[in-house]
N, C-alpha and C positions, 0 to 999 in steps of 0.2 A: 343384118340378117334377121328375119322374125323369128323367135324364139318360137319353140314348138309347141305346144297345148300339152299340159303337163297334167298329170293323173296321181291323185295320191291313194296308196292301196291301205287301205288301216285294217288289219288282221292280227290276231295272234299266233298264227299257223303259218310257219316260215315257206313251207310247201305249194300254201297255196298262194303265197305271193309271189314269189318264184316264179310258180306257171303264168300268172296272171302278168308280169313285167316282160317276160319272154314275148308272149302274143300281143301286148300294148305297144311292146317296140318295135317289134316286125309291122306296127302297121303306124312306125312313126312318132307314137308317145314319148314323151318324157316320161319318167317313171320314178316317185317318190314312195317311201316305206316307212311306215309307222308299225311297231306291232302293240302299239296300248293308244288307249284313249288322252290321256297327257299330252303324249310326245307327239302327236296327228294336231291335237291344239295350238302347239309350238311351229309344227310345222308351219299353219295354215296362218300365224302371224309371221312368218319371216320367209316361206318362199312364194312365187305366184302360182298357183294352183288353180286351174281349170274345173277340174271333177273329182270328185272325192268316191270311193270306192270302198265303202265302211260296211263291216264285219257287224253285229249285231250283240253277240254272248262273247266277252273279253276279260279279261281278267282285271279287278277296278272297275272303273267307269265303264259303261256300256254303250256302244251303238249309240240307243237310243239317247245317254245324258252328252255323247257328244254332241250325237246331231242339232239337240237345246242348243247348246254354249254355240254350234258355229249359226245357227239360224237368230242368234242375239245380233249378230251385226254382218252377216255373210249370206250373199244370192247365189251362191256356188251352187251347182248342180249335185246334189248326194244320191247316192245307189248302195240300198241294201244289200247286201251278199249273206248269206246264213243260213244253216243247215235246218233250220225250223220250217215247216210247211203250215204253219196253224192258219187258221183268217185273221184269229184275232192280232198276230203278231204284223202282220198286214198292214190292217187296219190301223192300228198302232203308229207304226212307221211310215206311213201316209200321213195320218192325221197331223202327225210333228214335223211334216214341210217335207220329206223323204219323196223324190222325183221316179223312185220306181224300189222294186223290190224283186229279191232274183235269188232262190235256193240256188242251194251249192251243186247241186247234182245237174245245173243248166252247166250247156260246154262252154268252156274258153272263149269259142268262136262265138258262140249267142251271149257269153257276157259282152263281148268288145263290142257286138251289132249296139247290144242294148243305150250302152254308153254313147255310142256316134249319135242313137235317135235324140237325147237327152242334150245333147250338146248343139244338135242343129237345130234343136226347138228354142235353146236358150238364145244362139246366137241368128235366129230369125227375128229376135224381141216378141216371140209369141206371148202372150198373156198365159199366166198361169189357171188351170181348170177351174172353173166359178165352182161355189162352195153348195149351192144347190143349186140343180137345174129342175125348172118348175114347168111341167106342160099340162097343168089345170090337173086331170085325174093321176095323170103322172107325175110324181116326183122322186127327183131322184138326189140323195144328200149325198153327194161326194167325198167330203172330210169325215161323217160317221158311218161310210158306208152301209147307207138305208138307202130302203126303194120304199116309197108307199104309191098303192092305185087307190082310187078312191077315199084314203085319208087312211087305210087297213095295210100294216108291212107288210110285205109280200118278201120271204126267204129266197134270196139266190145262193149258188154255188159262187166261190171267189172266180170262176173262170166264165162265169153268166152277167154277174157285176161289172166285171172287166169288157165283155160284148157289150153288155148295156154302154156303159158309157161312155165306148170308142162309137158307137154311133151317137146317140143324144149329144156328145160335142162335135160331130162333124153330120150336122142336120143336112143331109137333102144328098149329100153326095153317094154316089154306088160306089159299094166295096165289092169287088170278084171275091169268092170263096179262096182263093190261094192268096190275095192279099188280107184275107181276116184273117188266115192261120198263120201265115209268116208272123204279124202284128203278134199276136196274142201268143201263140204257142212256142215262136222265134225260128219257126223254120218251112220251110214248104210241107206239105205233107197230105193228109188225106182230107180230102171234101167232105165224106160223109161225117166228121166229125164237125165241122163246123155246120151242115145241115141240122144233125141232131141239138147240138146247143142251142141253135136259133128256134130250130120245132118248142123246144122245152121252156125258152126265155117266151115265145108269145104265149103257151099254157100260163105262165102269172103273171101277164101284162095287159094282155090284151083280153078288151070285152070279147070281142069274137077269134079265138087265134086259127077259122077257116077265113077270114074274112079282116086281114090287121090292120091296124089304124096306124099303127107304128114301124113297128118292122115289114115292109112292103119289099117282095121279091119283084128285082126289075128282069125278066124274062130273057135268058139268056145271059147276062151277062152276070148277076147278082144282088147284092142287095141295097137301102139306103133306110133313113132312118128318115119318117116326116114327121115334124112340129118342127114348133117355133117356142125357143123357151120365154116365158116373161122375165122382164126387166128385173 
């Protein structure tokens, strides 16, 4: 019998592990518990572990000094969970190999989505997001989250960064507005918000944003992103 796809939750908050193994199992998971960064290290040498589901501010070690020690010799998929909303903390936790990042105040239901996308990326053998993507005026640093146009940074919002670079890694395809919000915000919801982001993202991208080079609206249906990154 194949053994199930097993989830380790590393928190220090017994509450929210709890909620978080209830909706993991009802949708199948195995479900392992760590509440410190040690014993999630222990864990992760003696059982098989699929995804890890790490807590960020812990008492000891943190999040972040674990996610080091498991990215020392582990491709396992990690997910931030943490009450902090900063960029910098983000940024941070990207930077040191972290496959996504998710405040506590997202539901249950949009953690567990999160997770499945993470795990069917790994288990496609997709390539991990190249470390910059270069489209001549545009570039955009992935791991330091920076965007430069013309050689000059250009300031995004963490939720403008995040559009930017679900398009620039999926060059040429149309996204519908209800599938960039699902994406980015983890659930159906309003069009005009994802209109506004995109209005605001070609204001610091584009030479002309009546006229874009980049983010081009496919008429009816939504939107795609054209370039070609270099080698």
């Amino acid at each position: 019998m194949e053994r199930p796809t097993t989830v380790l939750i590393v928190d220090d908050e017994e509450d929210i592990v709890a909620l978080m193994r209830d909706f993991l199992e009802a949708e199948g998971y195995a479900v392992l518990a760590a509440y410190d960064g040690p014993t999630a290290l222990r864990t992760l040498e003696h059982e098989p572990v699929d995804c890890v589901l790490l807590d960020v501010m812990m008492p000891g070690p943190s999040g972040y000094d674990v996610l080091r020690r498991i990215r020392e010799n582990r491709d396992v998929p990690v997910l931030f969970l943490t009450a902090r909303q900063e960029d910098h903390d983000k940024i941070r936790g990207l930077g040191l190999g972290a496959d996504d990042f998710i405040v506590k105040s997202a539901t249950p239901g949009e953690v567990v989505a999160r997770i499945k996308a993470v795990l069917r990326r790994y288990r496609r053998g997709e390539p991990a997001p190249r470390a910059v993507l270069d489209f001549g005026r545009l570039v955009i640093d992935v791991q330091a989250h920076e965007v430069r146009v013309d050689g000059k940074p250009v300031q995004l919002t963490a939720r403008e960064f995040e559009l930017l670079q679900l398009f620039a890694e999926h060059p040429r395809q149309v996204f519908t507005r209800e599938q960039l919000f699902q994406r980015l915000w983890g659930e159906f919801g309003d069009r005009h918000t994802v209109t506004v982001h995109i209005g605001r993202l070609r204001e610091k991208i584009e030479e002309d944003p009546a006229n874009p080079r980049y983010i081009v609206t496919v008429w009816g249906v939504g939107y795609r992103f054209d370039g070609e990154a270099r080698p």
